[in-house]
Each structure stands twice: as structure tokens, then as C-alpha cells.
TIROZA-358634 format. One record per residue: y, z, x of N, C-alpha, C in turn; residue in three letters; residue number from 1. Coordinates in nm, 3 decimals, m for minus. Example, Ala and Ser with C-alpha at 12.3 -4.5 7.8 and 13.67 -1.06 7.14 Angstrom:
BEGIN
<atom><n_yy>m0.569</n_yy><n_zz>0.780</n_zz><n_xx>1.319</n_xx><ca_yy>m0.450</ca_yy><ca_zz>0.780</ca_zz><ca_xx>1.230</ca_xx><c_yy>m0.330</c_yy><c_zz>0.780</c_zz><c_xx>1.320</c_xx><r>ALA</r><k>1</k></atom>
<atom><n_yy>m0.225</n_yy><n_zz>0.708</n_zz><n_xx>1.285</n_xx><ca_yy>m0.106</ca_yy><ca_zz>0.714</ca_zz><ca_xx>1.367</ca_xx><c_yy>0.003</c_yy><c_zz>0.787</c_zz><c_xx>1.290</c_xx><r>SER</r><k>2</k></atom>
REM end
This chain:
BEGIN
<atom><n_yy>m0.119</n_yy><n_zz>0.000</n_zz><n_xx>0.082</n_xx><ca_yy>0.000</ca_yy><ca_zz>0.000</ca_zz><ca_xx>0.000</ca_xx><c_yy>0.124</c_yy><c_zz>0.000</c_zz><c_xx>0.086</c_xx><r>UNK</r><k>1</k></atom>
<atom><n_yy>0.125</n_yy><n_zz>0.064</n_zz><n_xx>0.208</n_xx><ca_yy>0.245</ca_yy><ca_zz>0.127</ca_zz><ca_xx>0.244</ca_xx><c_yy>0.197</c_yy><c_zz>0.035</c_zz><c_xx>0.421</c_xx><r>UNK</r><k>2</k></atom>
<atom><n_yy>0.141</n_yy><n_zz>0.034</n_zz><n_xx>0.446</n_xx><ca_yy>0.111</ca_yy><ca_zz>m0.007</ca_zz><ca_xx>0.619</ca_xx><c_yy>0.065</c_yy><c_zz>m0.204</c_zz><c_xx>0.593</c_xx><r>UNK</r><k>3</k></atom>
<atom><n_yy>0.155</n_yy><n_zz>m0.231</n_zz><n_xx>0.711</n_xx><ca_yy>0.114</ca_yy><ca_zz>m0.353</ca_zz><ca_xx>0.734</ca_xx><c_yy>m0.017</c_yy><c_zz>m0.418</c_zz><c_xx>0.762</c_xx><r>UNK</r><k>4</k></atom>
<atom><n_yy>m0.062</n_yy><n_zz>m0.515</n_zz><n_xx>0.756</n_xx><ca_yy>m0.208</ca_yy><ca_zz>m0.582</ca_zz><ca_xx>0.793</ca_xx><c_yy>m0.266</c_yy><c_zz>m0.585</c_zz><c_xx>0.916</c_xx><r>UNK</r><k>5</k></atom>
<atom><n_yy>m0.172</n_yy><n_zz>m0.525</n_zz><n_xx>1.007</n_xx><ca_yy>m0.217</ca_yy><ca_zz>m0.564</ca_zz><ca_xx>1.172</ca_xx><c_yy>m0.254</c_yy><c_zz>m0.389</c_zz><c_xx>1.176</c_xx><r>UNK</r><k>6</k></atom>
<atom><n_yy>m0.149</n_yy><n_zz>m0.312</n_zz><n_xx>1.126</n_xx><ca_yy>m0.195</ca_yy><ca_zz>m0.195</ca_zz><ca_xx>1.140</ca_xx><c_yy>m0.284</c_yy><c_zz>m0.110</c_zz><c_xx>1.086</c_xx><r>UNK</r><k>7</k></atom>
<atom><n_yy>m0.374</n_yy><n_zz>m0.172</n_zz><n_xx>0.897</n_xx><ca_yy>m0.431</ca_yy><ca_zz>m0.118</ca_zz><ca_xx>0.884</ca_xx><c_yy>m0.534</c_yy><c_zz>m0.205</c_zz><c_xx>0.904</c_xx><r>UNK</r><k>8</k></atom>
<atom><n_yy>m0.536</n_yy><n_zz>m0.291</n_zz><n_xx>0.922</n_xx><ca_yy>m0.639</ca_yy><ca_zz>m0.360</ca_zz><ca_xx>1.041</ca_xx><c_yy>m0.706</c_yy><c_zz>m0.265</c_zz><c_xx>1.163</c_xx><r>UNK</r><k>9</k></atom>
<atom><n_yy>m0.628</n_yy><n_zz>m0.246</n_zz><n_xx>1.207</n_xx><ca_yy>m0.628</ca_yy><ca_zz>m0.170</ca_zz><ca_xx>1.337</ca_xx><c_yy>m0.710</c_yy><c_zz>m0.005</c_zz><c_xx>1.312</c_xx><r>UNK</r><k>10</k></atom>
<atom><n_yy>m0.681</n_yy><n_zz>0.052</n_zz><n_xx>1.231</n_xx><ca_yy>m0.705</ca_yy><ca_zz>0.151</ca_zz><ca_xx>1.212</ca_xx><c_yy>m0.826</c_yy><c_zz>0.200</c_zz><c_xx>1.116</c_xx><r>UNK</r><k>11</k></atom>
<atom><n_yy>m0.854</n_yy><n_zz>0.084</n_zz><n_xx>1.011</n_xx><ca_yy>m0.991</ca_yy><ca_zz>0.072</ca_zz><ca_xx>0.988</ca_xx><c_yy>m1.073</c_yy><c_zz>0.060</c_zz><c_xx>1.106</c_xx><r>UNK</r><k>12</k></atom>
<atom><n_yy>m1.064</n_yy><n_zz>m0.052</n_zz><n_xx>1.156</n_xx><ca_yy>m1.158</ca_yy><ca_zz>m0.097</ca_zz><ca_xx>1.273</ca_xx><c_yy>m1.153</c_yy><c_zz>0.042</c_zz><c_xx>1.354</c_xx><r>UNK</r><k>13</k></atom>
<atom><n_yy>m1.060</n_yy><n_zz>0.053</n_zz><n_xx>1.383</n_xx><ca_yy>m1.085</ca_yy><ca_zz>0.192</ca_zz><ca_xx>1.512</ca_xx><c_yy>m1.164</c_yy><c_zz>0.293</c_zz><c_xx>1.447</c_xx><r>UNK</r><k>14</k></atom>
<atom><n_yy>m1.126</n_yy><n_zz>0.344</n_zz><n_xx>1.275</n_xx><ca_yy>m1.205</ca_yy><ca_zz>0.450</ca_zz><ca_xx>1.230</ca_xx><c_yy>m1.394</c_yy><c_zz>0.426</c_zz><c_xx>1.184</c_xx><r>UNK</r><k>15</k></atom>
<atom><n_yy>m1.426</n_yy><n_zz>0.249</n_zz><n_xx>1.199</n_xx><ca_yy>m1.534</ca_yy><ca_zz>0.258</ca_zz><ca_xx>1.164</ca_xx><c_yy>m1.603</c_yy><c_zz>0.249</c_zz><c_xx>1.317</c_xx><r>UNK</r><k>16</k></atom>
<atom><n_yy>m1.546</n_yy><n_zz>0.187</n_zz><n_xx>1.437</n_xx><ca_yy>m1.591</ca_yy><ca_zz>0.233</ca_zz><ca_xx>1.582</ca_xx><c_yy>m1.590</c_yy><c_zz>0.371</c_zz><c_xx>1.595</c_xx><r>UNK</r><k>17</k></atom>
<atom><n_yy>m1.518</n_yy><n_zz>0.495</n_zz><n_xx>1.585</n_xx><ca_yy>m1.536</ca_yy><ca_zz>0.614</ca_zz><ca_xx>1.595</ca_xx><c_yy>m1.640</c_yy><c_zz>0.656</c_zz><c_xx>1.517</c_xx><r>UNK</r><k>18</k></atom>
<atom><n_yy>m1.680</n_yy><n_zz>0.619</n_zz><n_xx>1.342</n_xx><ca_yy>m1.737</ca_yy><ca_zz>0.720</ca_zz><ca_xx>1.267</ca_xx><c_yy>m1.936</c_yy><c_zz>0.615</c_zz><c_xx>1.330</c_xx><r>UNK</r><k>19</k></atom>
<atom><n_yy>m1.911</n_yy><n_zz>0.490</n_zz><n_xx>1.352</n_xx><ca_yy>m2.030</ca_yy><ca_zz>0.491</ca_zz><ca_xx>1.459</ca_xx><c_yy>m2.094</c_yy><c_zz>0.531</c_zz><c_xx>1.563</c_xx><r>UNK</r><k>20</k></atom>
<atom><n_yy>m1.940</n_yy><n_zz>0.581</n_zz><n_xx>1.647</n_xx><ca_yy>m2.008</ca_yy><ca_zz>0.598</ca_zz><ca_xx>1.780</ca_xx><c_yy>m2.049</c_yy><c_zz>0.768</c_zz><c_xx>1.743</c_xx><r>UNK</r><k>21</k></atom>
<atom><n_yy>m1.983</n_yy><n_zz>0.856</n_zz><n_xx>1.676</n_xx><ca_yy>m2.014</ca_yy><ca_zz>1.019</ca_zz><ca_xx>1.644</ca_xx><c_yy>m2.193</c_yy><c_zz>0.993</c_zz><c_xx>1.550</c_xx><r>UNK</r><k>22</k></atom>
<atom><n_yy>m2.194</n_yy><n_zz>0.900</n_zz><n_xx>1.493</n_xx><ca_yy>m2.326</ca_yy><ca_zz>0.859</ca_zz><ca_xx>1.443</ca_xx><c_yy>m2.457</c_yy><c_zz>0.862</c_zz><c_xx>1.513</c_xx><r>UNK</r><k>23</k></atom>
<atom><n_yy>m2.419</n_yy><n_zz>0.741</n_zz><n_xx>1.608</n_xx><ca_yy>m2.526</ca_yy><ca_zz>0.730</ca_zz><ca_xx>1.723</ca_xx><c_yy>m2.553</c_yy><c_zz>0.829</c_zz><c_xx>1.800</c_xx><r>UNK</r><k>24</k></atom>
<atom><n_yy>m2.454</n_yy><n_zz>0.904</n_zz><n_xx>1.822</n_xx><ca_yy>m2.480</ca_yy><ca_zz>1.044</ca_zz><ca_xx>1.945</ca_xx><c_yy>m2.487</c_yy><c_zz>1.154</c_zz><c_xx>1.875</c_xx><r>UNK</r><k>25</k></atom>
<atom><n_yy>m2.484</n_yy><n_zz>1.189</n_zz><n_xx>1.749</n_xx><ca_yy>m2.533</ca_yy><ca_zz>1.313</ca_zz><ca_xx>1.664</ca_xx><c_yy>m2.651</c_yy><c_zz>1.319</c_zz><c_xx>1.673</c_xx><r>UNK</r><k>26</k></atom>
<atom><n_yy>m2.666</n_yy><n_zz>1.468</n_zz><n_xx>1.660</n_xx><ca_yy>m2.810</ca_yy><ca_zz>1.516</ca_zz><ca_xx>1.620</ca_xx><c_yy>m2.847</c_yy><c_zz>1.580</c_zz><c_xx>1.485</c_xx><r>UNK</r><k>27</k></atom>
<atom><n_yy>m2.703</n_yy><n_zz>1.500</n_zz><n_xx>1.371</n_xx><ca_yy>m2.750</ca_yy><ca_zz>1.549</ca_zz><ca_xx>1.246</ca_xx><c_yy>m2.736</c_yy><c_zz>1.402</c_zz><c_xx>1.162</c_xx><r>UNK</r><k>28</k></atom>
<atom><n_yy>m2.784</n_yy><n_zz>1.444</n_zz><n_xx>1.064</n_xx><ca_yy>m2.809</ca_yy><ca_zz>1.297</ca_zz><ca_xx>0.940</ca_xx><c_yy>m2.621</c_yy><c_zz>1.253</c_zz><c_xx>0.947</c_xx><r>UNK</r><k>29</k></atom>
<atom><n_yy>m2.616</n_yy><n_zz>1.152</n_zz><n_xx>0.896</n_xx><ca_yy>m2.525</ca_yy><ca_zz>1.074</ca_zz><ca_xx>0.796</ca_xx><c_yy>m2.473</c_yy><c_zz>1.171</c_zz><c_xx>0.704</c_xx><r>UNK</r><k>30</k></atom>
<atom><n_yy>m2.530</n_yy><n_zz>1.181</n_zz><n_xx>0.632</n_xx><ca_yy>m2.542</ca_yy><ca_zz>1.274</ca_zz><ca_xx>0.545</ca_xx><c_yy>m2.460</c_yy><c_zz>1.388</c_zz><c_xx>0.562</c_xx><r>UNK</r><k>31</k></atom>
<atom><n_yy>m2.451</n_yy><n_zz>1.456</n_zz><n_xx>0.650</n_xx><ca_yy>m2.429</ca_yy><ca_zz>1.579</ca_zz><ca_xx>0.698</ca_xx><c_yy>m2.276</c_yy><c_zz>1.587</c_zz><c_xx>0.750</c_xx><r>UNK</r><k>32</k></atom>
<atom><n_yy>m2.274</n_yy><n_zz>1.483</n_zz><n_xx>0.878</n_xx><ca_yy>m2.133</ca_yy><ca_zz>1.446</ca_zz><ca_xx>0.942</ca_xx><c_yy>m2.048</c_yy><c_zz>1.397</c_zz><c_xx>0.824</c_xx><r>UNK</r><k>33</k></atom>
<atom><n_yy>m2.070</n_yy><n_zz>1.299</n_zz><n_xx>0.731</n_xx><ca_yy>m1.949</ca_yy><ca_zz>1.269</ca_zz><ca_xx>0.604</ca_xx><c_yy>m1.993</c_yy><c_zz>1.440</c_zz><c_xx>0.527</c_xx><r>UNK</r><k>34</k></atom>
<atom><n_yy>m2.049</n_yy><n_zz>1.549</n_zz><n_xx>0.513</n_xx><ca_yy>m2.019</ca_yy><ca_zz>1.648</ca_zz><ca_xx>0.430</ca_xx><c_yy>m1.891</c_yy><c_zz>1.727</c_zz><c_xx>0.548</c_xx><r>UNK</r><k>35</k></atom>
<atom><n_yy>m1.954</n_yy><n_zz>1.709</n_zz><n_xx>0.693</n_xx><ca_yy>m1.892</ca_yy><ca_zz>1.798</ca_zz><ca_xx>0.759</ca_xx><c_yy>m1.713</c_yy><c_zz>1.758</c_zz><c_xx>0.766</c_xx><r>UNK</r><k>36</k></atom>
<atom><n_yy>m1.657</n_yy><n_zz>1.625</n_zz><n_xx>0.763</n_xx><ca_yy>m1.576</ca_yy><ca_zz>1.582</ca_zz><ca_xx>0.799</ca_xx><c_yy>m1.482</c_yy><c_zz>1.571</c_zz><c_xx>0.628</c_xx><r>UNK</r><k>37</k></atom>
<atom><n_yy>m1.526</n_yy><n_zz>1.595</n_zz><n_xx>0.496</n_xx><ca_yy>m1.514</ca_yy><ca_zz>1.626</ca_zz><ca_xx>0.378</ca_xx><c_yy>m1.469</c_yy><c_zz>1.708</c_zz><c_xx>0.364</c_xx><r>UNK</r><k>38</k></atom>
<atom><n_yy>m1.280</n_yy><n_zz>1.736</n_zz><n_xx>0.362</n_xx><ca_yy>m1.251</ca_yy><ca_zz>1.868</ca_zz><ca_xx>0.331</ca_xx><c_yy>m1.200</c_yy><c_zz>1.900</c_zz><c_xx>0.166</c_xx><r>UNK</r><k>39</k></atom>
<atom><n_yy>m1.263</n_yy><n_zz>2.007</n_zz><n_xx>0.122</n_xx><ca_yy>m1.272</ca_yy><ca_zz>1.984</ca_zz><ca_xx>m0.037</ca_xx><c_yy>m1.129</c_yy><c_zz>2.000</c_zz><c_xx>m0.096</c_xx><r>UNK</r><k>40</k></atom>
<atom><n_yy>m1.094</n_yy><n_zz>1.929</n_zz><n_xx>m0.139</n_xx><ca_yy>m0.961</ca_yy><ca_zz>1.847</ca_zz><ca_xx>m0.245</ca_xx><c_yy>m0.891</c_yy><c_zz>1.788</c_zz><c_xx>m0.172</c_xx><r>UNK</r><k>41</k></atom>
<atom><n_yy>m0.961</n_yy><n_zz>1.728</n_zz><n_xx>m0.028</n_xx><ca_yy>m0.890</ca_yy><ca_zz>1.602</ca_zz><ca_xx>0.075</ca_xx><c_yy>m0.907</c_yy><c_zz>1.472</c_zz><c_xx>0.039</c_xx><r>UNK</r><k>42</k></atom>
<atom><n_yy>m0.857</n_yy><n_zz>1.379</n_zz><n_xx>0.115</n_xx><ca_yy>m0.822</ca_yy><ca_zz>1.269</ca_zz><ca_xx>0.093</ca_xx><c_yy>m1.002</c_yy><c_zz>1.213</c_zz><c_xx>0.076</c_xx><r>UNK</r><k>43</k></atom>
<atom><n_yy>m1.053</n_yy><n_zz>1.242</n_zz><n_xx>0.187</n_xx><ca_yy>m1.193</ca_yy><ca_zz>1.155</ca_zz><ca_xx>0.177</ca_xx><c_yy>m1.277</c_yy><c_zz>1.219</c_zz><c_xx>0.056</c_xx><r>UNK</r><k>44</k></atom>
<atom><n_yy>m1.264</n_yy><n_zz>1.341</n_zz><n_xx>0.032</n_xx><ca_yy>m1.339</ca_yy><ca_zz>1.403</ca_zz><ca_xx>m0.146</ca_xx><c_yy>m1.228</c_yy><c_zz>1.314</c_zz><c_xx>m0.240</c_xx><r>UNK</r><k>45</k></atom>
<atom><n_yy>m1.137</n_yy><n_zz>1.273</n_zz><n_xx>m0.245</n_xx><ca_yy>m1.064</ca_yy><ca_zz>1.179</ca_zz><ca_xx>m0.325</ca_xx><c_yy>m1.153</c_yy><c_zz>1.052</c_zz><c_xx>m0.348</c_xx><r>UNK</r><k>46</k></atom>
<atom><n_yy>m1.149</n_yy><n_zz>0.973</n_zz><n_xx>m0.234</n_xx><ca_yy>m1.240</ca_yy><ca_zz>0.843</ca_zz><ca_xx>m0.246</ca_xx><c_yy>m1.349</c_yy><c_zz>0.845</c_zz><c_xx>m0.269</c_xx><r>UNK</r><k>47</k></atom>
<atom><n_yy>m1.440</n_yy><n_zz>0.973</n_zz><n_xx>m0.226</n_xx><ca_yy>m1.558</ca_yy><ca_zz>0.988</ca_zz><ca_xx>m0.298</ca_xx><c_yy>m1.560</c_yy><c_zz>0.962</c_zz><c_xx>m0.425</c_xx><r>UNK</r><k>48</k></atom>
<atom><n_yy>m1.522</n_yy><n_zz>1.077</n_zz><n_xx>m0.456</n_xx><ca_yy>m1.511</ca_yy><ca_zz>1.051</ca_zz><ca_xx>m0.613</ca_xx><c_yy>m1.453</c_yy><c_zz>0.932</c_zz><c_xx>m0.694</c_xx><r>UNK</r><k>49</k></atom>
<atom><n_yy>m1.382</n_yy><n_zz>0.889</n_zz><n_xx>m0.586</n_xx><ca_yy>m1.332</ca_yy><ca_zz>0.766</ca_zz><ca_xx>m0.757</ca_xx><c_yy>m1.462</c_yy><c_zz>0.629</c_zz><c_xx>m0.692</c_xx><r>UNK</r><k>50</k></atom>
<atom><n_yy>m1.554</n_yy><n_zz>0.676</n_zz><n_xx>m0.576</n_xx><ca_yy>m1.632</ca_yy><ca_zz>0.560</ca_zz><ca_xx>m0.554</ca_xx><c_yy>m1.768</c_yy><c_zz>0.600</c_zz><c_xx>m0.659</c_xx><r>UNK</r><k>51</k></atom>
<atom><n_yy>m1.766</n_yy><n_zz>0.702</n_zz><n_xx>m0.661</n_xx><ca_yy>m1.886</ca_yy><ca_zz>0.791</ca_zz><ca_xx>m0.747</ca_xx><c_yy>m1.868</c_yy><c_zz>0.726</c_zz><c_xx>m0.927</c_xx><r>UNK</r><k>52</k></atom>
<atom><n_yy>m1.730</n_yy><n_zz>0.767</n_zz><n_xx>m0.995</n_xx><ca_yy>m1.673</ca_yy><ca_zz>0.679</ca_zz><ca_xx>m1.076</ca_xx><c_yy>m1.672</c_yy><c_zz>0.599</c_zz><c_xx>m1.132</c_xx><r>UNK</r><k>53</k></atom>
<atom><n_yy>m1.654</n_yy><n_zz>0.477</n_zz><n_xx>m1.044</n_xx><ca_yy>m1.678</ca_yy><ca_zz>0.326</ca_zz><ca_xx>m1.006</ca_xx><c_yy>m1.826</c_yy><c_zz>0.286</c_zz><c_xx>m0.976</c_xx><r>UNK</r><k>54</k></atom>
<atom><n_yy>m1.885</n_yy><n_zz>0.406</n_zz><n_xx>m0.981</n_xx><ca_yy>m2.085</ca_yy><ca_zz>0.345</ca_zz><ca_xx>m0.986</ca_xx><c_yy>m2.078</c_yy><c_zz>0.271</c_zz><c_xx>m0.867</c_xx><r>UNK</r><k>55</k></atom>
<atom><n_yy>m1.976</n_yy><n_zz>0.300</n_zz><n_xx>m0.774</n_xx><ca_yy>m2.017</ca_yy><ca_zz>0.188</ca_zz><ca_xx>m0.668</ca_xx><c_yy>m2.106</c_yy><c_zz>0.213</c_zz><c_xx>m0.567</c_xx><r>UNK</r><k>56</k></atom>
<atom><n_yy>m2.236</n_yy><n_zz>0.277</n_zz><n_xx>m0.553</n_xx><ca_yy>m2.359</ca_yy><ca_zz>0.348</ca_zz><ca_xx>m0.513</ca_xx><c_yy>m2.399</c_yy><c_zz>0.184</c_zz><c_xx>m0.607</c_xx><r>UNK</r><k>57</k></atom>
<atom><n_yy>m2.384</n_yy><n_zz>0.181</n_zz><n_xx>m0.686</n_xx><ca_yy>m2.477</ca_yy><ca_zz>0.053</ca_zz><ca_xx>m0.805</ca_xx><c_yy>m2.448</c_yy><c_zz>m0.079</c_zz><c_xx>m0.750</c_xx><r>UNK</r><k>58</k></atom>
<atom><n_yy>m2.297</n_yy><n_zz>m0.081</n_zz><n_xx>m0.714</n_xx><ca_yy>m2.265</ca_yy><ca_zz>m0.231</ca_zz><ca_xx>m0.672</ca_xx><c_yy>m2.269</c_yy><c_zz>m0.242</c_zz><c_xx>m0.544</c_xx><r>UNK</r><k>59</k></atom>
<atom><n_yy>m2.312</n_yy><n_zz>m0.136</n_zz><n_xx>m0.436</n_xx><ca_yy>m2.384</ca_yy><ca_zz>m0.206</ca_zz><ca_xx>m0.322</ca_xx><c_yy>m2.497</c_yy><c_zz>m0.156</c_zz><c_xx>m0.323</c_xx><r>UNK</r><k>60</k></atom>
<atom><n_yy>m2.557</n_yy><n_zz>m0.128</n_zz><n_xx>m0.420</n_xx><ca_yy>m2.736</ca_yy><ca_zz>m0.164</ca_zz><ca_xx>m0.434</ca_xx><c_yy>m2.767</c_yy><c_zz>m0.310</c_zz><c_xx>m0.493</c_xx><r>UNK</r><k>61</k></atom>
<atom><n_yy>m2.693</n_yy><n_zz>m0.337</n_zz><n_xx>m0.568</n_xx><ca_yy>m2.669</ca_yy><ca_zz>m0.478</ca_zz><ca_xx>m0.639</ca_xx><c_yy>m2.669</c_yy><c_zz>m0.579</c_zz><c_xx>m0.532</c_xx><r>UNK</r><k>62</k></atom>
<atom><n_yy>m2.563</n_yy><n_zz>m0.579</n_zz><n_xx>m0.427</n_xx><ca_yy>m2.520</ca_yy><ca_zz>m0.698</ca_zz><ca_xx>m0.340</ca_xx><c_yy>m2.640</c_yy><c_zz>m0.681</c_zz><c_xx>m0.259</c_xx><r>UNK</r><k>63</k></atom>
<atom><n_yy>m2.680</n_yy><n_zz>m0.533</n_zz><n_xx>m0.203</n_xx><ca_yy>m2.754</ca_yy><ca_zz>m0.561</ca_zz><ca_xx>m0.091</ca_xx><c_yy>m2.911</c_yy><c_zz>m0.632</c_zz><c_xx>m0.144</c_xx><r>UNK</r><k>64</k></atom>
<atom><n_yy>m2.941</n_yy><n_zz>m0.609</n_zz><n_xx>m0.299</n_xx><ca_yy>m3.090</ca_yy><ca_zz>m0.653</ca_zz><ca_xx>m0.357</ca_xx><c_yy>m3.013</c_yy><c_zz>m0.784</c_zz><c_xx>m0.378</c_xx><r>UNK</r><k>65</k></atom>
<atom><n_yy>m2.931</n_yy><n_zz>m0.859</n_zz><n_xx>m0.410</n_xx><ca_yy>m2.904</ca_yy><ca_zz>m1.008</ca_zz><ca_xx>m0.419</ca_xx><c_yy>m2.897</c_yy><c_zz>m1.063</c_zz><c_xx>m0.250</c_xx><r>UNK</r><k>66</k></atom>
<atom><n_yy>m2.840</n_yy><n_zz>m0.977</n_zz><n_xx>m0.162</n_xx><ca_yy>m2.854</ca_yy><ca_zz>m1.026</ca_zz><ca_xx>m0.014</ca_xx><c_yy>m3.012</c_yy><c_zz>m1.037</c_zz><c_xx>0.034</c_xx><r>UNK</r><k>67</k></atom>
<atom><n_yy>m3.087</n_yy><n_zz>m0.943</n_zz><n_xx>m0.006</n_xx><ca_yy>m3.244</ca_yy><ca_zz>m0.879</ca_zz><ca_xx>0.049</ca_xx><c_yy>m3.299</c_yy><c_zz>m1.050</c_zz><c_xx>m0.038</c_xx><r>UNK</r><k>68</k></atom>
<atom><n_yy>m3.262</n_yy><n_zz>m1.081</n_zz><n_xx>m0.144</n_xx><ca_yy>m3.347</ca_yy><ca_zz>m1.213</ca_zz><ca_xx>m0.269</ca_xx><c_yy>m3.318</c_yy><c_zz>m1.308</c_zz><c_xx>m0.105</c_xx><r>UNK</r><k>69</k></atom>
<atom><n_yy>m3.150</n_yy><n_zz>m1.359</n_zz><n_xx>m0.125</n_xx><ca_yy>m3.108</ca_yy><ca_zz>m1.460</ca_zz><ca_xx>m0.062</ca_xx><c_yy>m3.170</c_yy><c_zz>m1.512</c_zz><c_xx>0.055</c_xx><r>UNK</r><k>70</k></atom>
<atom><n_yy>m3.200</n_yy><n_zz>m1.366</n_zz><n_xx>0.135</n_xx><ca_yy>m3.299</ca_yy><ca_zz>m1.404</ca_zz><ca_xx>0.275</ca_xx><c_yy>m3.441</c_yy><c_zz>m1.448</c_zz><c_xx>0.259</c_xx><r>UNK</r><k>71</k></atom>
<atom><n_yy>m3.511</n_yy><n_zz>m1.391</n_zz><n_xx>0.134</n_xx><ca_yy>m3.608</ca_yy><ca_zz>m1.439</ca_zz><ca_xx>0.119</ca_xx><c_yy>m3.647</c_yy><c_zz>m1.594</c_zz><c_xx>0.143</c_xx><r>UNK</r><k>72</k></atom>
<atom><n_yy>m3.489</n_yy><n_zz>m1.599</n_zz><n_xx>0.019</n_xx><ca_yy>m3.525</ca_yy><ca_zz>m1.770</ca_zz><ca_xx>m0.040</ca_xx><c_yy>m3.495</c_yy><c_zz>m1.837</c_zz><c_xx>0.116</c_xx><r>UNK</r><k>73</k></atom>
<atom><n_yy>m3.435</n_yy><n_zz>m1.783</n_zz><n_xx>0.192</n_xx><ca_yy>m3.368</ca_yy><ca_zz>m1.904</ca_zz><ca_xx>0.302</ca_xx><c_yy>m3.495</c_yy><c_zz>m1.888</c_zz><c_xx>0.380</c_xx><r>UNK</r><k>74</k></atom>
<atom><n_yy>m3.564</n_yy><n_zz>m1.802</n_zz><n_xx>0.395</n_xx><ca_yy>m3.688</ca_yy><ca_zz>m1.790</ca_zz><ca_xx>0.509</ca_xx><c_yy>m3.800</c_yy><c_zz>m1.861</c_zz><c_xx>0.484</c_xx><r>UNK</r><k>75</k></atom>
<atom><n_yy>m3.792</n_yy><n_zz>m1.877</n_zz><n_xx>0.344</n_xx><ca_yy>m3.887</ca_yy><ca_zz>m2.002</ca_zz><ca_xx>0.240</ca_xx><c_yy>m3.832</c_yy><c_zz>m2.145</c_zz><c_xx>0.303</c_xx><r>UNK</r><k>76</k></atom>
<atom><n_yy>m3.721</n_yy><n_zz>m2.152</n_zz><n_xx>0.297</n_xx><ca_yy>m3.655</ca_yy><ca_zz>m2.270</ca_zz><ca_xx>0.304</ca_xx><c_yy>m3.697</c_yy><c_zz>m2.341</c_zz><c_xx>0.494</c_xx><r>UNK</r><k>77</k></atom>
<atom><n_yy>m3.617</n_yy><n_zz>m2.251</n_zz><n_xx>0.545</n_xx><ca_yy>m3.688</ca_yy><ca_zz>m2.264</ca_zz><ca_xx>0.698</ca_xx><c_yy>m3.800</c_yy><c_zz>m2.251</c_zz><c_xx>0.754</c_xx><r>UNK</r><k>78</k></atom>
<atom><n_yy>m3.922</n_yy><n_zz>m2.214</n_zz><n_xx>0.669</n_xx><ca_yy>m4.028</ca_yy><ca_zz>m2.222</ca_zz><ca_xx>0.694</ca_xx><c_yy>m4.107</c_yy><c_zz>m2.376</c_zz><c_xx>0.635</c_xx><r>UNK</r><k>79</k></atom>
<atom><n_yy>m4.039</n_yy><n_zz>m2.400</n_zz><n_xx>0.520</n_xx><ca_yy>m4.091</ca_yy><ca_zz>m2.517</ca_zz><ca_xx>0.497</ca_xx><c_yy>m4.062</c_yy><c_zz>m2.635</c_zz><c_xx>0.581</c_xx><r>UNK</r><k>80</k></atom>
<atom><n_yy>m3.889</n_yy><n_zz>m2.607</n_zz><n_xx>0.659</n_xx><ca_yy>m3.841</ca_yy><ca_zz>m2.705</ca_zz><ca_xx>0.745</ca_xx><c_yy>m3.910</c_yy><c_zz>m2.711</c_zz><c_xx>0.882</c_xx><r>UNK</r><k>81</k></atom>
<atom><n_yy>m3.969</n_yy><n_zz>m2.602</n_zz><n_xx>0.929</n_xx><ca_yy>m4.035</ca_yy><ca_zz>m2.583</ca_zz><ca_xx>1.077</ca_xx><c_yy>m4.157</c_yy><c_zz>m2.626</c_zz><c_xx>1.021</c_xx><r>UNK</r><k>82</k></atom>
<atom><n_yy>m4.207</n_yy><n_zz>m2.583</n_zz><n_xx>0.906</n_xx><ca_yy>m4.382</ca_yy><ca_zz>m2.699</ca_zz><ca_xx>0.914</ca_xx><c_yy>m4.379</c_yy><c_zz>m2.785</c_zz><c_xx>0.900</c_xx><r>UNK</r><k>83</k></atom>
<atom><n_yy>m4.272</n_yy><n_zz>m2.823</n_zz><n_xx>0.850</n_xx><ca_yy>m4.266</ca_yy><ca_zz>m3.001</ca_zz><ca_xx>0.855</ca_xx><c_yy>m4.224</c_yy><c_zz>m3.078</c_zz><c_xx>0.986</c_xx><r>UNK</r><k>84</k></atom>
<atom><n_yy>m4.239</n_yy><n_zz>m3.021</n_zz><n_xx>1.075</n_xx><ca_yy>m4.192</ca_yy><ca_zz>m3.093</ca_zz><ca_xx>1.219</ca_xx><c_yy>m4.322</c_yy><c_zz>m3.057</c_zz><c_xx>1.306</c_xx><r>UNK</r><k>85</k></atom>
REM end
């Protein structure tokens, strides 16, 4: 709303390189680090909830089972193209 495109460019990208790299080198779930980093009536319990809301748990189970179909069909597709050569 309020920050330009280069900058919240910038600052997504940097916050999803950080919340990976604390990922990879934890020794606790996913799970755990977004409860730990969740301060209750903060900004990120804000977006929770209106993502909770928005059923959007549903619409990327949706994309990722229409992505999971799509690969199928293409692996069909390239398999028929490699036996035919």
C-alpha cells in the first residue's frame, strides 16, 4: 500500500531468504518457528487469521492438486514423445 515495488520487492525476498535459511538450520518443525515468531495480536497473528478466513489452506491445496494433475499429464506426454524416438 504504502512502499514502492523495488522496496517491497526487496524485503519480501530478503524475509523469505531469512525465514529459509532459520528453517534449514533449526532443530524444530515449521510449525513451531512461525508459532515462535507469532506474537499474539501482532501483525503476523493478523495475516494468519484473515488467511485462515479466506480458506486459503483450501486454495493452495487446490493449486498444488491441479499442479500435482498437470505434471502427471506432461510426464504422459513426454513419455509418449521419448518412446517414439
Amino acid at each position: 500500500r504504502g512502499l514502492n515495488s523495488e522496496l517491497a520487492r526487496n524485503l519480501c525476498v530478503q524475509t523469505a531468504v531469512g525465514a529459509a535459511k532459520l528453517a534449514q538450520s533449526s532443530d524444530v518443525g515449521i510449525d513451531e518457528l512461525r508459532r515462535r515468531v507469532t506474537s499474539p495480536g501482532g501483525t503476523t497473528e493478523a495475516a494468519l487469521n484473515q488467511f485462515e478466513a479466506d480458506n486459503f489452506k483450501e486454495i493452495v491445496d487446490n493449486a498444488l492438486g491441479k499442479a500435482a494433475d498437470k505434471s502427471v499429464e506432461l510426464a504422459e506426454i513426454l513419455g509418449q514423445t521419448l518412446n517414439k524416438n
